[in-house]
Every structure is written in C-alpha cells, then in structure tokens.
C-alpha positions as a LaTeX table, in Angstrom:
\begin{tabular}{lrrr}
\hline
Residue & $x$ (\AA) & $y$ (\AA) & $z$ (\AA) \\
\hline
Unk1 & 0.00 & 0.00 & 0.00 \\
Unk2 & 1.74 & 3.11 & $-0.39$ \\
Unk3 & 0.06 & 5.43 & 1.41 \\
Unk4 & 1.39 & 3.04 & 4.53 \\
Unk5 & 4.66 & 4.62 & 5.37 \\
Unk6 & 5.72 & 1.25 & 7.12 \\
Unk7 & 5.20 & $-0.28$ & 2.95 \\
Unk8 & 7.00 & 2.83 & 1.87 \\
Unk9 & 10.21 & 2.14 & 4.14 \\
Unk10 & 10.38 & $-1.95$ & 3.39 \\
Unk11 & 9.82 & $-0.79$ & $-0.31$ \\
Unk12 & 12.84 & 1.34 & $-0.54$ \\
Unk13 & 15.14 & $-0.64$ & 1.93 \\
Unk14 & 14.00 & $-3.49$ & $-0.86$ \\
Unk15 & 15.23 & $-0.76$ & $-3.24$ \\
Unk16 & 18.77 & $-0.29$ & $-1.51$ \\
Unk17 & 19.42 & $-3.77$ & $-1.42$ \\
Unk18 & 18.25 & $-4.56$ & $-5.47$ \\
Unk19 & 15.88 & $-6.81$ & $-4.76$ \\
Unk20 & 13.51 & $-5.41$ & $-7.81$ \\
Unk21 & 11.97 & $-8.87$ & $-8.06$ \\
Unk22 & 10.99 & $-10.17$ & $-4.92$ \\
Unk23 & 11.35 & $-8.32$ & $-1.58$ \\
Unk24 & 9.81 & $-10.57$ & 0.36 \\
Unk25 & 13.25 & $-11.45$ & 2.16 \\
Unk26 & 13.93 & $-7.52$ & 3.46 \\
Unk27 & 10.16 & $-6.92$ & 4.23 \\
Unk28 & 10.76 & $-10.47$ & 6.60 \\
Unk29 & 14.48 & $-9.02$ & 8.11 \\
Unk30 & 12.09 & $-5.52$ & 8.53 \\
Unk31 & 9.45 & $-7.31$ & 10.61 \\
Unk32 & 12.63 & $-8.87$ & 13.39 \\
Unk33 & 13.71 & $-5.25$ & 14.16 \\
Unk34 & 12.28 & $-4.55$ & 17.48 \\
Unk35 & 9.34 & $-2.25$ & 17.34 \\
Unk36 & 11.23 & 1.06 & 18.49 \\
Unk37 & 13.86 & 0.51 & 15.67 \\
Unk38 & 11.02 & 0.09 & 12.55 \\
Unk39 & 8.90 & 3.33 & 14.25 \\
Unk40 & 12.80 & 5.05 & 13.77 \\
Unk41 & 13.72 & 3.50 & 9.85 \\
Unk42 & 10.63 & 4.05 & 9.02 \\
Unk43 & 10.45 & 7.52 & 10.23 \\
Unk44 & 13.97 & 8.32 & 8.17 \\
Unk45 & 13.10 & 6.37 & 5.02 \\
Unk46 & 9.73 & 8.51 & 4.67 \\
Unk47 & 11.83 & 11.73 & 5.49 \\
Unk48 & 11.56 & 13.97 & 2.39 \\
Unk49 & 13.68 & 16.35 & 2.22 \\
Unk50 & 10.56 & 19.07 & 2.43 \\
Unk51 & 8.45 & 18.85 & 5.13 \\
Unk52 & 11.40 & 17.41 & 7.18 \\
Unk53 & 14.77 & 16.52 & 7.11 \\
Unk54 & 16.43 & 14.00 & 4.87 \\
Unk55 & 19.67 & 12.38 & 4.91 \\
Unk56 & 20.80 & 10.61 & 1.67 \\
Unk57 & 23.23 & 7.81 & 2.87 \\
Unk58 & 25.56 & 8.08 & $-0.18$ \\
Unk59 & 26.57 & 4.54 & 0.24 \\
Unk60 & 24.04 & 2.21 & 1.56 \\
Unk61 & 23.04 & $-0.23$ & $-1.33$ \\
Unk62 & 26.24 & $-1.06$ & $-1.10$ \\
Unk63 & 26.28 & $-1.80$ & 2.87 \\
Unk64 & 23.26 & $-3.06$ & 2.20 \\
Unk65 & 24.85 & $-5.35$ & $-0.51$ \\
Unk66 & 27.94 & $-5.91$ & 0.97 \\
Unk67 & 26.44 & $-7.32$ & 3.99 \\
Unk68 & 24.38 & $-9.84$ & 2.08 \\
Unk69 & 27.00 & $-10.92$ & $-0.08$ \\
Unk70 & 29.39 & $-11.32$ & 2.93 \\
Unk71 & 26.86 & $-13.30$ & 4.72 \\
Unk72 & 26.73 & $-10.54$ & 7.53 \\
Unk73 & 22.93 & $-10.35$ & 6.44 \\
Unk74 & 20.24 & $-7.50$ & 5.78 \\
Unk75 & 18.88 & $-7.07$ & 9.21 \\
Unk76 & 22.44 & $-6.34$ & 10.88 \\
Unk77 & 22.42 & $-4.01$ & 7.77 \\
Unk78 & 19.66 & $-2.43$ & 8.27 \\
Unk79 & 20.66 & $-2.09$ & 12.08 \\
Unk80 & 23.67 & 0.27 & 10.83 \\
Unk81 & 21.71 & 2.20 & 8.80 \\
Unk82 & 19.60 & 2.94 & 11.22 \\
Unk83 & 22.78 & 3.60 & 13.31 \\
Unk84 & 24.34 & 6.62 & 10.91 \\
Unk85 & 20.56 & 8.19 & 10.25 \\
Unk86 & 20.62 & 8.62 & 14.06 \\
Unk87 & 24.12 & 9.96 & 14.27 \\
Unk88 & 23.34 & 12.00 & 11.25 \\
Unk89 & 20.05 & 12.96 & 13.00 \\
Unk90 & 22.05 & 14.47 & 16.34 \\
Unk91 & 25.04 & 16.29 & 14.05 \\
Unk92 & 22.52 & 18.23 & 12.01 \\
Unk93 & 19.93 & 18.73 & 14.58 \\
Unk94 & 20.61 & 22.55 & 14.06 \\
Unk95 & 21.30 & 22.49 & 10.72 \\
Unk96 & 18.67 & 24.67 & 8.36 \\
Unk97 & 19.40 & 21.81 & 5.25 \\
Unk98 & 16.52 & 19.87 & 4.83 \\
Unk99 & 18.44 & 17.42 & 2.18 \\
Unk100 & 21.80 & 16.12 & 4.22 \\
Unk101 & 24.11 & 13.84 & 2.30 \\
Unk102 & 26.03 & 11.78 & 4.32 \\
Unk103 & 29.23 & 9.94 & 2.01 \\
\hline
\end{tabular}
C-alpha cells in the first residue's frame, strides 16, 4: 500500500538492497527489528527532504549489498543504517538543510 509509510520504508530498503523482483526477504528481516527501531527507519526512510529533514546515505546499497553478499545479512544491515541516520540525526539537529548527504 503506499500510502502506509511502514510499505514505503520496506519498499525502498528493498530498493537499496536490489531486490527489484521479490522483496519478500527484506520486508521479513524488517518485521525482526524490534518495534522502536522500525517506528525510527521508518520515520527516516519517509523523510523527504521538504516537510522534514532527509539524509541521503551516499553509500548504503552497497552496505546493504555488501552485507548480504558477505553473509553478515540484511537485518544487521539495516541495524547500521539505522545507526548513521541517528548519528546524522544528532550532528545536524541545528542544521537549516533539509536534504543532508552523508558519504
């Protein structure tokens, strides 16, 4: 559905890992975060840049890909991320940008 920002978040983390086909596998690694850490991805994947803050991590399909391919797996991946959008979030709490890239 994607007027359900929870289907917008596993859509794009499905995105940053290039599954195109089937992203049944991310939206299953999505649903073992604990409940306080979806309520926060999902929060920062929605972010757009106009109405609030965005951070574009430069990098991340490739995290996200290296940590499949390196059998680290998605969900520690997605773990990180969530760890740098709420670094990024505290360094530019101040900050007037609305669009942050982080490299």
């Amino acid at each position: 559905n994607p007027s359900d920002p929870e289907s917008r978040a596993i859509v794009r983390l499905a995105c940053l890992c290039r599954q195109h086909e089937n992203g049944q596998g991310v939206s299953d690694d999505f649903k073992q975060l604990e409940r306080e850490e979806r309520s926060a991805l999902i929060n920062y994947l929605n972010a757009d840049g106009i109405c609030q803050q965005a951070f574009l991590l430069f990098n991340a399909p490739a995290v996200i890909e290296n940590a499949r391919n390196a059998k680290i797996g998605v969900l520690r991946a997605m773990r990180m991320l969530l760890k740098i959008y709420t670094a990024a979030a505290r360094l530019y709490l101040n900050s007037e940008s609305l669009v942050v890239t982080i490299m």
